[in-house]
DOFI-628887 format. One record per residue: residue number from 1; residue in three letters; z, y, x of N, C-alpha, C, CB in turn. Coordinates in steps of 0.1 Angstrom, whole numbers, plus 5000, padded with zeros to 4 digits. Each point is the difference from the previous one (the first is absolute). Glycine has a CB too. Example, Ala and Ser with C-alpha at 12.3 -4.5 7.8 and 13.67 -1.06 7.14 Angstrom:
# DOFI-628887
[1, ALA, [5078, 4943, 5132], [5000, 5012, 4991], [5000, 5012, 5009], [5012, 4988, 4981]],
[2, SER, [4981, 5023, 5015], [5000, 5011, 5009], [5008, 5011, 4992], [4978, 4994, 5012]],
***
This chain:
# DOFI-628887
[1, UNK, [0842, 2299, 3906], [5010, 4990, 5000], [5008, 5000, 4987], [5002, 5002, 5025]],
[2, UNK, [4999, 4989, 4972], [5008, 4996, 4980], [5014, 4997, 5013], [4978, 4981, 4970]],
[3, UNK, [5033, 5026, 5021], [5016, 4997, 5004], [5010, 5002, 4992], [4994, 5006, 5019]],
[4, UNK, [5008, 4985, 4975], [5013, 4999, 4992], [5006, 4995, 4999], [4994, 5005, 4992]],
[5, UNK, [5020, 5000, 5011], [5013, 4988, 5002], [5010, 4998, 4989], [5000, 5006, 5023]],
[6, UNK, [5002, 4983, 4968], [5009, 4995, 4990], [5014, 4995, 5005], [4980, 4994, 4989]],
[7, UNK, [5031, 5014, 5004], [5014, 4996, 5002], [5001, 4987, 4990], [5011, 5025, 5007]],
[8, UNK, [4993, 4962, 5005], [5000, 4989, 4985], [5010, 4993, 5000], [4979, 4994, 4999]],
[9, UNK, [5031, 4994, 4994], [5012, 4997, 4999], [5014, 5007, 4999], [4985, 4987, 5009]],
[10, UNK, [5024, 5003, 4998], [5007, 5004, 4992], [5004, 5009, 5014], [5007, 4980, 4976]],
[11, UNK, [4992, 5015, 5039], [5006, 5006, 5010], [4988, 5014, 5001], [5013, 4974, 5014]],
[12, UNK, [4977, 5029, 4982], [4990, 5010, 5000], [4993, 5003, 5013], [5012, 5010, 4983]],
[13, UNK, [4983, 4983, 5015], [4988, 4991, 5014], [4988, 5013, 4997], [5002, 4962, 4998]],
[14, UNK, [4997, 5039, 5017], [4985, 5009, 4999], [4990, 4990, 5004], [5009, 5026, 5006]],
[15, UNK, [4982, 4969, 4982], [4987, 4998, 5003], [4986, 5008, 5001], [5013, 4985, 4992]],
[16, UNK, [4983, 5013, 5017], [4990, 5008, 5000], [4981, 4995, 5000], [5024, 5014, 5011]],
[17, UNK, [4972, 4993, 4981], [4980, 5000, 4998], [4998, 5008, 5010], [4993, 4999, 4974]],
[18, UNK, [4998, 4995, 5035], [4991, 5005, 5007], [4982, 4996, 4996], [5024, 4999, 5018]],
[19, UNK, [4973, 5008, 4980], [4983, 4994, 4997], [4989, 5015, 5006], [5008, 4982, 4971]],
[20, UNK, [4979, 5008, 5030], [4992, 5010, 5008], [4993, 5003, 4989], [4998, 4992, 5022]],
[21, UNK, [4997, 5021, 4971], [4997, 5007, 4989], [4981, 4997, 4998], [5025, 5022, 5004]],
[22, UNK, [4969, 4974, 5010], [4986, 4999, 5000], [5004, 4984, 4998], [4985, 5022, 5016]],
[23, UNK, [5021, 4969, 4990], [4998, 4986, 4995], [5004, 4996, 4991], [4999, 4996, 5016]],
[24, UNK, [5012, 5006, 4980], [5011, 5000, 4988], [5009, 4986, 5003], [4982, 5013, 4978]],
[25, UNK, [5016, 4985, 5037], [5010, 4988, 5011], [5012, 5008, 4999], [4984, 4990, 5020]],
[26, UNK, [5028, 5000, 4983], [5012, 5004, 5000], [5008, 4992, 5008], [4997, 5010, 4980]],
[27, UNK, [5015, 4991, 5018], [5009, 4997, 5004], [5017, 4998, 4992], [4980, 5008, 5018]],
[28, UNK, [5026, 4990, 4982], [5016, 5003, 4993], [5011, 4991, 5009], [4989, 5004, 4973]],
[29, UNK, [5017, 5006, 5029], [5012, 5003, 5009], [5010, 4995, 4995], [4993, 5017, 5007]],
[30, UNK, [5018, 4972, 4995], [5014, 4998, 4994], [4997, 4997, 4985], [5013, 5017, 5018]],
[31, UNK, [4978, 4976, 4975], [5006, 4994, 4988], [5007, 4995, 4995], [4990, 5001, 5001]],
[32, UNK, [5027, 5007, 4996], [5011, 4994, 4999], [5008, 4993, 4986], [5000, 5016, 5020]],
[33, UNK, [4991, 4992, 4973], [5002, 4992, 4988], [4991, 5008, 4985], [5027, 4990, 5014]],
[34, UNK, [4974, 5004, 4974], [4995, 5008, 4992], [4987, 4996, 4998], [5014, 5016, 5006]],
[35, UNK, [4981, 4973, 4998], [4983, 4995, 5002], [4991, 5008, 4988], [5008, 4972, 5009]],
[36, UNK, [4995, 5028, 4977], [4993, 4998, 4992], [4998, 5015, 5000], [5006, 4978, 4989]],
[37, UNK, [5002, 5032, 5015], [4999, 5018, 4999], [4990, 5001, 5012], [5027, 5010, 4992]],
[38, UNK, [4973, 4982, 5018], [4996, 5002, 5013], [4982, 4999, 4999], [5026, 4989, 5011]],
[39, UNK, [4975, 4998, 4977], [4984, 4994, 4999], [4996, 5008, 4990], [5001, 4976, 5007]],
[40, UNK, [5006, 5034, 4984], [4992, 5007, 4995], [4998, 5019, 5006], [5008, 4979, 4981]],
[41, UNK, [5000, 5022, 5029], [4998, 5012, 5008], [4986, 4998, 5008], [5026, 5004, 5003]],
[42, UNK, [4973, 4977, 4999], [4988, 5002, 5009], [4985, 4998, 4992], [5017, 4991, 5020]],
[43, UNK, [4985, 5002, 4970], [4990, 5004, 4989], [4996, 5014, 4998], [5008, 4982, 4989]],
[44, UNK, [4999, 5024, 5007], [5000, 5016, 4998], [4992, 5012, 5012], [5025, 4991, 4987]],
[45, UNK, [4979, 5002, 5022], [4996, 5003, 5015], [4990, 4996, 5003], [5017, 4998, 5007]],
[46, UNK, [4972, 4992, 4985], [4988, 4993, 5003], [5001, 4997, 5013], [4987, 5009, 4984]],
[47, UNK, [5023, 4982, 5024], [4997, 4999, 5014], [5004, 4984, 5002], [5006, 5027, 5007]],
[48, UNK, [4984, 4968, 5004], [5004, 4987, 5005], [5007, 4997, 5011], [4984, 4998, 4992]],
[49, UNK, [5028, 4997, 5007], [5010, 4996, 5010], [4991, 4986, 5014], [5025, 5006, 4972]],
[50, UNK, [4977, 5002, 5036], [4998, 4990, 5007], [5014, 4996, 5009], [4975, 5007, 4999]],
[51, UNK, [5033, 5000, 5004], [5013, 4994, 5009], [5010, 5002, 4989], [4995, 5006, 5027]],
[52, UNK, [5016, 4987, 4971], [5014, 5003, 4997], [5008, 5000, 5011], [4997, 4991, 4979]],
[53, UNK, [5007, 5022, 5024], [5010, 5000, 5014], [5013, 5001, 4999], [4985, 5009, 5011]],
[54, UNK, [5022, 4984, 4995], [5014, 5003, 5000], [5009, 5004, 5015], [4997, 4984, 4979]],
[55, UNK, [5008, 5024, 5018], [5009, 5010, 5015], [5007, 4988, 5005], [5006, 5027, 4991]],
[56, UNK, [5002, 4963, 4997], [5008, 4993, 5000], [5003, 4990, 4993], [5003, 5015, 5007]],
[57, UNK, [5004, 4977, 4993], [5002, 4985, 4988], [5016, 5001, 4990], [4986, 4981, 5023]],
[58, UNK, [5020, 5032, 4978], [5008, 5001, 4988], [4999, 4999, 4989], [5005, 5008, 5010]],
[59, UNK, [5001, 4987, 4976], [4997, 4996, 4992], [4993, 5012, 4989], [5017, 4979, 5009]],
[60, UNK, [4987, 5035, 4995], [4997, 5008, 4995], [4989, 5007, 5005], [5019, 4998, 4995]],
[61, UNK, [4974, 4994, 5012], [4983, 5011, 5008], [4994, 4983, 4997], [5005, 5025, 5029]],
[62, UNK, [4997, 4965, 4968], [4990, 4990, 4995], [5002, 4986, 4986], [4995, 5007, 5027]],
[63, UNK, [5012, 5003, 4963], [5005, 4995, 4990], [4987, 5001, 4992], [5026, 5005, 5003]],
[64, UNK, [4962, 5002, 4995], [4988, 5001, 4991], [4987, 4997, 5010], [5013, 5020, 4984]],
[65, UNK, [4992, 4970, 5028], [4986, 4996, 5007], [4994, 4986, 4996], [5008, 5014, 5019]],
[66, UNK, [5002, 4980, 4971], [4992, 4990, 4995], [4990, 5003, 4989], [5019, 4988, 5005]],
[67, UNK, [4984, 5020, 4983], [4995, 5006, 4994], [4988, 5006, 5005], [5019, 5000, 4990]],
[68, UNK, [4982, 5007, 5018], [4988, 5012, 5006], [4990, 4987, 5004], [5015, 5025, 5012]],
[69, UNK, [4988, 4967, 4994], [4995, 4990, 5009], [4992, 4991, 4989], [5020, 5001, 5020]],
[70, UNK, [4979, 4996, 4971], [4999, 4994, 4990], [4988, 5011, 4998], [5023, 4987, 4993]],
[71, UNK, [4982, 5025, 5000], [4991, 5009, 4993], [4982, 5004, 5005], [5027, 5008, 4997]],
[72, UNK, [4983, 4996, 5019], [4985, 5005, 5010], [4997, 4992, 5012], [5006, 5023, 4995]],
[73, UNK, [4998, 4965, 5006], [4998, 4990, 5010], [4998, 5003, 5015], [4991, 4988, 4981]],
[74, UNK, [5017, 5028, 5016], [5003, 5003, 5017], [5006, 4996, 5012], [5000, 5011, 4988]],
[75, UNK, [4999, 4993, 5025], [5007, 4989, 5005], [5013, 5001, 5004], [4981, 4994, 5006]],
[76, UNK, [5031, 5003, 4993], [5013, 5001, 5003], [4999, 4998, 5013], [5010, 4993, 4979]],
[77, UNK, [4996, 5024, 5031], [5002, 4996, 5009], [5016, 5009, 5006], [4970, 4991, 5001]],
[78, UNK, [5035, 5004, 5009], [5011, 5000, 5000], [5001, 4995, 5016], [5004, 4998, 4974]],
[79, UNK, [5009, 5006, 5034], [5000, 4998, 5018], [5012, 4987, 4993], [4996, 5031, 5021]],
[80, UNK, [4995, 4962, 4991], [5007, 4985, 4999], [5016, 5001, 5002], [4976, 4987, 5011]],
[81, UNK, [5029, 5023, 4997], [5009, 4998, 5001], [5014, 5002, 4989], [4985, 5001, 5020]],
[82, UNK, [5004, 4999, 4970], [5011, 5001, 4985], [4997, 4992, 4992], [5003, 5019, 4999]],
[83, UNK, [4988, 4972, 5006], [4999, 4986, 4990], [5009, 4991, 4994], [4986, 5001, 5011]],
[84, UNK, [5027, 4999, 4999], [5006, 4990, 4992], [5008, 5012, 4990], [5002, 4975, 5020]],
[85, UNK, [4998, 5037, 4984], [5009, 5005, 4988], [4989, 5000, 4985], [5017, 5020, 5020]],
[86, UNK, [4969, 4985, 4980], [4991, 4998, 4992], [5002, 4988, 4996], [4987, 5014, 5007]],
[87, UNK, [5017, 4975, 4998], [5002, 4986, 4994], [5013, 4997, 4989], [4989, 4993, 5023]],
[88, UNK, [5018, 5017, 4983], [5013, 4999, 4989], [4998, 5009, 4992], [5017, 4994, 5012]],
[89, UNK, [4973, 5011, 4979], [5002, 5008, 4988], [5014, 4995, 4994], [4973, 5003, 4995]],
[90, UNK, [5020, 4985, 4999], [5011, 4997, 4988], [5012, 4999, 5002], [4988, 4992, 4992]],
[91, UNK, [5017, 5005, 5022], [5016, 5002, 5004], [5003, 5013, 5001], [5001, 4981, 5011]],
[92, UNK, [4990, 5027, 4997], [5004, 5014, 4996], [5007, 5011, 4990], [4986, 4992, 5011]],
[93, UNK, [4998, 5003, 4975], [5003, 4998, 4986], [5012, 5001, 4998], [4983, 4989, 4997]],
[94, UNK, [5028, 4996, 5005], [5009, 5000, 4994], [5011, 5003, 5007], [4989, 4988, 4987]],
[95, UNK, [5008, 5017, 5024], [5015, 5008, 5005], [5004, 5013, 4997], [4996, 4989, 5017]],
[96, UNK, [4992, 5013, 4977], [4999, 5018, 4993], [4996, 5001, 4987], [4993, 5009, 5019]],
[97, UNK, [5016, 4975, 4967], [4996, 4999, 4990], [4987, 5001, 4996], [5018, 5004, 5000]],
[98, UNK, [4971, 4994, 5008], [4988, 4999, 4996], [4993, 4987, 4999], [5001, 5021, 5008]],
[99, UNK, [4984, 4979, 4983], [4997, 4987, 5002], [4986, 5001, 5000], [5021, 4990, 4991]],
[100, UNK, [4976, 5004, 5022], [4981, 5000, 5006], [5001, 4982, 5002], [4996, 5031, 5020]],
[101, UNK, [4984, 4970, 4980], [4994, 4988, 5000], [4998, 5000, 5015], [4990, 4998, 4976]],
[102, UNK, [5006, 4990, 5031], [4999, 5003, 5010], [4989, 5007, 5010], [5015, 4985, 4992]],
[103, UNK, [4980, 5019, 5013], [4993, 5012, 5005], [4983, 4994, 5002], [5024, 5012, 5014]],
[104, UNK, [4968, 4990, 4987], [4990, 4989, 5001], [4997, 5003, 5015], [4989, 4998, 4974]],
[105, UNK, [5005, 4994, 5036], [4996, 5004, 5012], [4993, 5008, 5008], [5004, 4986, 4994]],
[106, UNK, [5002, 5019, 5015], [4997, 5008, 5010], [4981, 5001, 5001], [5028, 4993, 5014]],
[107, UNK, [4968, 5017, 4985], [4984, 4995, 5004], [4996, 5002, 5008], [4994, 5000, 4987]],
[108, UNK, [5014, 5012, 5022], [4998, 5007, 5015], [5013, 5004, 5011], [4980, 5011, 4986]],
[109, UNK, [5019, 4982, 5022], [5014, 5007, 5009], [4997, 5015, 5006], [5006, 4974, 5009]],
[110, UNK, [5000, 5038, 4993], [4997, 5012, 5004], [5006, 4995, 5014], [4999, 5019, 4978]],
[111, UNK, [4993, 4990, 5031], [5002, 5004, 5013], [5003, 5009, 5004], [4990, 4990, 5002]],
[112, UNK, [5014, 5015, 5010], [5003, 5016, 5000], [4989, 5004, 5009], [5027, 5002, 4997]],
[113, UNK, [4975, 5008, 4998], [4983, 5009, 5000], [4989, 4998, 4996], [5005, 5005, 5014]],
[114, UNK, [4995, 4985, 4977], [4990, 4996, 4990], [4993, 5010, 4991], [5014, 4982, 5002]],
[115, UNK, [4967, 5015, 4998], [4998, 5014, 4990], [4995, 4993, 4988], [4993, 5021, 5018]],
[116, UNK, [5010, 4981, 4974], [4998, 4996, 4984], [4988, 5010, 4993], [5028, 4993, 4997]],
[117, UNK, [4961, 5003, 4998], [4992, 5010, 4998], [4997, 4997, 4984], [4989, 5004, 5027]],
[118, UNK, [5012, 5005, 4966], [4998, 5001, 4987], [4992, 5006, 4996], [5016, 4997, 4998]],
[119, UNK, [4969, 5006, 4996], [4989, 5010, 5000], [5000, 5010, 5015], [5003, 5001, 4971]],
[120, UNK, [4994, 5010, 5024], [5000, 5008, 5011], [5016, 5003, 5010], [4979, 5010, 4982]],
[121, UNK, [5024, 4984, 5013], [5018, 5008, 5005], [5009, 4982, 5005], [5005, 5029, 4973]],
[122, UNK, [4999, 4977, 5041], [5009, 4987, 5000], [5016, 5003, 5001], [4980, 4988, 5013]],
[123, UNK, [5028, 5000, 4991], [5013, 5003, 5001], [5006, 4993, 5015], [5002, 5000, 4971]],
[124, UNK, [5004, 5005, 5039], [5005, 4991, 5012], [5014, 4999, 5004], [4981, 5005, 5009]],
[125, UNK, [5017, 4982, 4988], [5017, 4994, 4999], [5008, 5002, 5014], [4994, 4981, 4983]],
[126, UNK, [5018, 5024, 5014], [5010, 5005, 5003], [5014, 4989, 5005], [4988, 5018, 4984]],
[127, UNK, [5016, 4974, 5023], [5012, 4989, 5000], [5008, 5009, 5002], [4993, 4978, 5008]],
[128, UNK, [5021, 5023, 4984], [5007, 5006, 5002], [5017, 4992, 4995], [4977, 5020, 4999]],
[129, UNK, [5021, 4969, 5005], [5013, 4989, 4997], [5018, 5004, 5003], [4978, 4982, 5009]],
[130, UNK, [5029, 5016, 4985], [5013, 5005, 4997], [5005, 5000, 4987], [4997, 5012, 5017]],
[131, UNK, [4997, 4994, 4972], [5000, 5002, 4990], [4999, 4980, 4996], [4989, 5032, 5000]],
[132, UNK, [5002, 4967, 5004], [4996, 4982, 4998], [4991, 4997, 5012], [4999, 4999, 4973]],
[133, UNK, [5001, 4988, 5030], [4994, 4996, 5014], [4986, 5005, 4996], [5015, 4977, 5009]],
[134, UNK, [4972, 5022, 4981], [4992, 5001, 5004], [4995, 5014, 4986], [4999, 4970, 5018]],
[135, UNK, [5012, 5038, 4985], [5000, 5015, 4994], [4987, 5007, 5008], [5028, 5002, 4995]],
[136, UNK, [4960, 5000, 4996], [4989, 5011, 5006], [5002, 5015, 4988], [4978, 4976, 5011]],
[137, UNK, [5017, 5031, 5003], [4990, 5013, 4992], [4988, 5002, 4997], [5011, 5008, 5008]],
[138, UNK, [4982, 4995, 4983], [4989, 5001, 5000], [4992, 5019, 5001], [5007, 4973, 4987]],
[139, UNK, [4987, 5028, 5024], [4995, 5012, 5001], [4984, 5005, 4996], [5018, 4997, 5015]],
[140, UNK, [4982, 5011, 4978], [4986, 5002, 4994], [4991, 5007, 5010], [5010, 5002, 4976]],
[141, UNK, [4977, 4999, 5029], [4999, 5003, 5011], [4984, 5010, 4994], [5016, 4976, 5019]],
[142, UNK, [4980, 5022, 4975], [4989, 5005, 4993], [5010, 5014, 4992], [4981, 4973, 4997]],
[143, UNK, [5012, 5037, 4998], [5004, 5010, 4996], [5011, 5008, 5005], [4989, 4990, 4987]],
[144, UNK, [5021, 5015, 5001], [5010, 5004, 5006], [5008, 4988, 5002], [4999, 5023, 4991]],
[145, UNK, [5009, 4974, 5023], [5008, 4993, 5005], [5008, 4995, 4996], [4994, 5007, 5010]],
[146, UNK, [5015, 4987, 4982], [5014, 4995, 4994], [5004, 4986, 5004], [4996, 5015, 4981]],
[147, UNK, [5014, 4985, 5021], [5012, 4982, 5001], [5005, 4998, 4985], [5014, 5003, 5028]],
[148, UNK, [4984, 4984, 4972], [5007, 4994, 4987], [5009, 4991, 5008], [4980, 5000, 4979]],
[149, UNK, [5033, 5006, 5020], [5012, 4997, 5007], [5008, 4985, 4999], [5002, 5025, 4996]],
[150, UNK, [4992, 4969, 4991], [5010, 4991, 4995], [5018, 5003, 5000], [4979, 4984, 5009]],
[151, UNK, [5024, 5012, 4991], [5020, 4999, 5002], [5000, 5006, 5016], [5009, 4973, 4984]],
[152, UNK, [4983, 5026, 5025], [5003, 5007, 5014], [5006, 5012, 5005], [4984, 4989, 4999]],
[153, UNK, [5009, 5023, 4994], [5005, 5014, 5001], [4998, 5003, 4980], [4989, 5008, 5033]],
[154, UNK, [5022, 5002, 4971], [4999, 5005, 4986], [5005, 5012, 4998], [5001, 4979, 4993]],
[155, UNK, [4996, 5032, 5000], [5003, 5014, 5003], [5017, 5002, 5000], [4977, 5009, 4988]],
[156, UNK, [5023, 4995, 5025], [5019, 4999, 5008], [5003, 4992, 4999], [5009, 5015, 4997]],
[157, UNK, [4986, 4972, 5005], [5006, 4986, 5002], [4995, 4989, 5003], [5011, 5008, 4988]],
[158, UNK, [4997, 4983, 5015], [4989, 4986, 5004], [5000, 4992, 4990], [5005, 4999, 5023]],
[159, UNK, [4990, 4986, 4980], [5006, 4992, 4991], [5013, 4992, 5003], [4978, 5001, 4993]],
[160, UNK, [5023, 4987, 4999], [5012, 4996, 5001], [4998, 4986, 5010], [5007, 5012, 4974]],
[161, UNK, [5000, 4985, 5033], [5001, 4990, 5014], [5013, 4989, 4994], [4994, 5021, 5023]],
[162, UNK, [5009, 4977, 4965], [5013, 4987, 5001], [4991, 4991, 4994], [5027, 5012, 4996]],
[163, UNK, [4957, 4989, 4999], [4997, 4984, 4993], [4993, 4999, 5010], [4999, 4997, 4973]],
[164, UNK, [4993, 4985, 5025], [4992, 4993, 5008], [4995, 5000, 5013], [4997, 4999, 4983]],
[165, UNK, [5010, 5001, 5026], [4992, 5002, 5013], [4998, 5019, 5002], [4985, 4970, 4996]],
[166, UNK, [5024, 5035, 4995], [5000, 5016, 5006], [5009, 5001, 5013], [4996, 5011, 4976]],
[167, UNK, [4998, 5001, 5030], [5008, 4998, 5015], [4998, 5021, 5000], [4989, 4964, 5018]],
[168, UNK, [5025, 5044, 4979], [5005, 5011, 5005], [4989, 5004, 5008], [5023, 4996, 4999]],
[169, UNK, [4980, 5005, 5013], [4996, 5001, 5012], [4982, 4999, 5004], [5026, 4990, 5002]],
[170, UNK, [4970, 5000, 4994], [4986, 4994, 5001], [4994, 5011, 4988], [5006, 4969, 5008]],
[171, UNK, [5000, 5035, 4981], [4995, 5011, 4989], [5000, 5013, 5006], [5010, 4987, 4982]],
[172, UNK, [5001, 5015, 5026], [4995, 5016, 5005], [4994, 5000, 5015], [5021, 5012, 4985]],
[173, UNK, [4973, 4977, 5018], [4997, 5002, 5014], [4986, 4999, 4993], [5019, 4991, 5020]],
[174, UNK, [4975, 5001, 4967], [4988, 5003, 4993], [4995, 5008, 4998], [5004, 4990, 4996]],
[175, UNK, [5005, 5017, 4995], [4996, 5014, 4996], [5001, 5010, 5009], [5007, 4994, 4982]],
[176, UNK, [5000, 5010, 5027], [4996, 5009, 5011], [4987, 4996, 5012], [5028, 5007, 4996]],
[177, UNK, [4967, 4981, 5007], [4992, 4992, 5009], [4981, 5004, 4993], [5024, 4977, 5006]],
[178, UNK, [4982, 5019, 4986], [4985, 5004, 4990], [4999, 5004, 4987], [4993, 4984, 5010]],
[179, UNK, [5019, 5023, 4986], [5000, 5008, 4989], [4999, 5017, 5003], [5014, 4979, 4989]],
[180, UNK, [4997, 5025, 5019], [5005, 5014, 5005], [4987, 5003, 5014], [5033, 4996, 4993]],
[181, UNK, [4959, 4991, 5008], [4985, 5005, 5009], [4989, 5011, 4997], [5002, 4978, 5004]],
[182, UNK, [5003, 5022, 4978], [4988, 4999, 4990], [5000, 5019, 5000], [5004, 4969, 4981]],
[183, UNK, [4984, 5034, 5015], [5001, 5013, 4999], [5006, 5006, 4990], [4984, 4997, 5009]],
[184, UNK, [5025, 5016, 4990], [5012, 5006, 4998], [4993, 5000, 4984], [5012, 5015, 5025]],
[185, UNK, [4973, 4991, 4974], [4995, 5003, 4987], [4997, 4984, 4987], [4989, 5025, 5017]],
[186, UNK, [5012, 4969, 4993], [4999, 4984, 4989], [5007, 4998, 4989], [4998, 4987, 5017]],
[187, UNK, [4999, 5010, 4971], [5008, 4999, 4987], [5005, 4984, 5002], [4984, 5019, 4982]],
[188, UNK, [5031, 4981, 5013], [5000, 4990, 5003], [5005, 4991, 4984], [5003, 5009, 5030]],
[189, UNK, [4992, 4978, 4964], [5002, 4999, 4987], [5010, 4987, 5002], [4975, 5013, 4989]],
[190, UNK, [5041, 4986, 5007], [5003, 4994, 5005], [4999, 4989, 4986], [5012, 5016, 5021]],
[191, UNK, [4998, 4973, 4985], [5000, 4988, 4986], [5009, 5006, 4990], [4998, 4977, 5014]],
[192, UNK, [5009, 5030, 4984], [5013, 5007, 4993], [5004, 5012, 5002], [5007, 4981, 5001]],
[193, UNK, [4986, 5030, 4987], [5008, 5013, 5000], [4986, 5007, 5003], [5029, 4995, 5008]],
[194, UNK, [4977, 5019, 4995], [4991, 5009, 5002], [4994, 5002, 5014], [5012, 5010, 4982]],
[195, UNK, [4972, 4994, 5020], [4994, 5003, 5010], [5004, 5008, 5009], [4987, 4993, 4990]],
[196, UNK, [5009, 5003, 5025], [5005, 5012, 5009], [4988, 5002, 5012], [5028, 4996, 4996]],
[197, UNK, [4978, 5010, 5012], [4989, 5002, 5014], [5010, 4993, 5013], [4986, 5028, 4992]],
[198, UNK, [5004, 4971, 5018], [5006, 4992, 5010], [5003, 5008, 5008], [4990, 4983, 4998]],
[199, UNK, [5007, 5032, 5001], [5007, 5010, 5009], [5015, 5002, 4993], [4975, 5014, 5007]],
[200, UNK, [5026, 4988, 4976], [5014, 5001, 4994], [5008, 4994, 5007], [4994, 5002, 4980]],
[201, UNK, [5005, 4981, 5022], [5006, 4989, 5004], [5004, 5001, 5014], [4988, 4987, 4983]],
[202, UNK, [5005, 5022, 5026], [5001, 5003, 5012], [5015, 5004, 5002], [4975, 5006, 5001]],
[203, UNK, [5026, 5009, 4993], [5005, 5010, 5000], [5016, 4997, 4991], [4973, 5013, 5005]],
[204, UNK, [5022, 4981, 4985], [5014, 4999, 4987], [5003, 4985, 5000], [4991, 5021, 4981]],
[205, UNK, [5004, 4968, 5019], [5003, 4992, 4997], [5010, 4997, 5008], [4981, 4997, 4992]],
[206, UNK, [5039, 4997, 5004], [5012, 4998, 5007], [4997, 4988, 5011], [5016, 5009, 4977]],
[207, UNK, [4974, 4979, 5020], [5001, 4987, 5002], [4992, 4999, 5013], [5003, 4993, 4975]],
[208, UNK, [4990, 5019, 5022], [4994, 5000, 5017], [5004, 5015, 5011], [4975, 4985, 4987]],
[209, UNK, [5031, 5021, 5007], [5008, 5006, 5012], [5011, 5001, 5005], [4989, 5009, 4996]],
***
């Protein structure tokens, strides 16, 4: 398994490469911005993108999916129930002095429990809404086990519940329902900051005890 995760922008988005090392298939996680570093990490990487996934539709986990989308004609997919925020890039953009084109279209709606298969190794989506209505995880289920958290959980903390359709409540009944299920030893790679385990989050995390 090829795994490498890039801190990109200005908010330091963890995107992450997933690719299968016998197919040289991939995947990439949260392209939030930075396209042209991103398309030469994956050159470098000799690997073919087949999904661009996103946890979420914040402007900072899909600010470089036009670009990528362009590049490797992967397919953009994303849980419908963040479409219309993915539709407001550019208003987003400029509520946070930024300025994006507007996003190009969705090419797949995720489901929950959906399995995504990329070469040898797949990924199975996770709904975990609060953070944003149609906020997933993605869990790696081939090798060693890991969640790519998006904004959901994040080491000693959650994410943040005051934009778009976030809802408190609906976030930690997520993350304890089908996050805190997960085995204690799971790495968990969130959208922002440093990695943890889902047993750490058990035990230390303030937000869930």
């Amino acid at each position: 398994m090829i795994q490498k995760t890039f801190v990109v922008g200005p908010l330091q988005c963890n995107c992450t490469l997933l690719a299968c090392e016998k197919t040289r298939e991939g995947v990439l996680i949260d392209p939030g911005d930075e396209a042209p570093r991103l398309i030469s990490e994956l050159q470098k990487a000799g690997v073919t993108i087949k999904y661009l996934l996103h946890t979420h539709a914040h402007f900072d986990h899909i600010g470089a999916t036009g670009g990528l989308k362009t590049h490797t004609g992967a397919q953009i997919c994303l849980h419908q129930g963040d479409q219309f925020i993915y539709e407001m890039l550019p208003a987003q953009g400029q509520m946070f002095g930024m300025t994006f084109q507007a996003a190009p279209p969705v090419d797949h709606f995720l489901k929950d429990e959906e399995v995504l298969r990329f070469g040898e190794h797949s990924l199975q989506v996770i709904h975990t809404p609060g953070h944003s209505p149609g906020g997933v995880c993605f869990k790696l289920t081939s090798g060693e086990e890991s969640v790519f958290s998006g904004d959901s959980l994040f080491q000693g903390s959650i994410g943040r519940t005051d934009l778009w359709g976030g809802d408190y409540e609906l976030l930690i009944g997520s993350i304890k329902k089908r996050l805190m299920v997960l085995n204690d030893d799971i790495l968990v790679v969130p959208g922002h900051g440093p990695q943890t385990l889902i047993g750490k989050e058990k035990r230390t995390n303030p937000f869930l005890n």
